[in-house]
Every structure is written in structure tokens, then in C-alpha cells.
N, C-alpha and C positions, 0 to 999 in steps of 0.2 A: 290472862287471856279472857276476851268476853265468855267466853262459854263457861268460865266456871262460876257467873253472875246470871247468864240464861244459857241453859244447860240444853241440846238438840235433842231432843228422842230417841234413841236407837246409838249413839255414839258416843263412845267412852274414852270420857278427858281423866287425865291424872294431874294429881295436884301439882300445884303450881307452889317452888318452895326458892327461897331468899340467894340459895345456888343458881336456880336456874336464870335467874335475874341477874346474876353477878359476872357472869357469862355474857350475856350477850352483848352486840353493839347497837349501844343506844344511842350513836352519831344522830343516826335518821330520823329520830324521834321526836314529832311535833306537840310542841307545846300550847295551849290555845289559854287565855285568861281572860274570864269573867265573860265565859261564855254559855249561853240559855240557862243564868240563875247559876252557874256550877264556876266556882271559884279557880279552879285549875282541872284543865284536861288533858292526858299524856296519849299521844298513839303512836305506835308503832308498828304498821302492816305489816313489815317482814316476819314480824314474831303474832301476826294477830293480836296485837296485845293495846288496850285499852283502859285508865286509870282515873278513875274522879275524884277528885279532892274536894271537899268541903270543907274550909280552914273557919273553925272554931272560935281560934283563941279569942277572948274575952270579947265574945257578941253575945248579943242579945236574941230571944225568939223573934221572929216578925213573921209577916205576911208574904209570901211567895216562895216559902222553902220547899226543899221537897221532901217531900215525902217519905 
């Protein structure tokens, strides 16, 4: 869930664990690739849920990462 990445003021999220994920149906869930510098993107509105992947394996630093 975004909010447990930015968190609202006043509204209490509970943690998000490997169960709750293994439940739900992730048919709906958009996949987007190599989109604004971010390797893989997963959302899924019905669950609020949003996921950024940054794939590592054997790169290098360069210039435009984020942050």
C-alpha cells in the first residue's frame, strides 16, 4: 500500500505482510516497464497498492538514479 511509503497524518495503516498479498487478486494489476527511470512498476487500485522495482542485478552507478 502507498501509504505505508507516505504515511497521511492522523490515519492508521497496519503493516502490510506476505499473507495479505497472497490473498488478493492480482488479475487487475498493471504492470508499466521502464517507466520515469523506474524499472518496473505494479498497481493495483482495488487493493491501493503500488510497487517500484529497481532491478540491480549486475549494474552499474550512473547518472539519473534515484534517489
Amino acid at each position: 500500500m502507498l501509504s505505508h511509503f507516505f504515511p497521511v497524518p492522523g490515519y492508521y495503516y497496519s503493516a502490510l505482510t506476505p499473507v495479505d498479498v497472497d490473498v488478493w487478486d492480482l488479475s487487475n494489476t498493471r504492470v508499466l516497464r521502464e517507466e520515469n527511470r523506474v524499472d518496473l512498476i505494479l498497481i493495483n487500485e482495488a487493493h491501493s497498492f503500488v510497487c517500484a522495482v529497481e532491478n540491480k542485478v549486475a549494474a552499474r552507478e550512473h547518472g539519473g538514479q534515484l534517489a
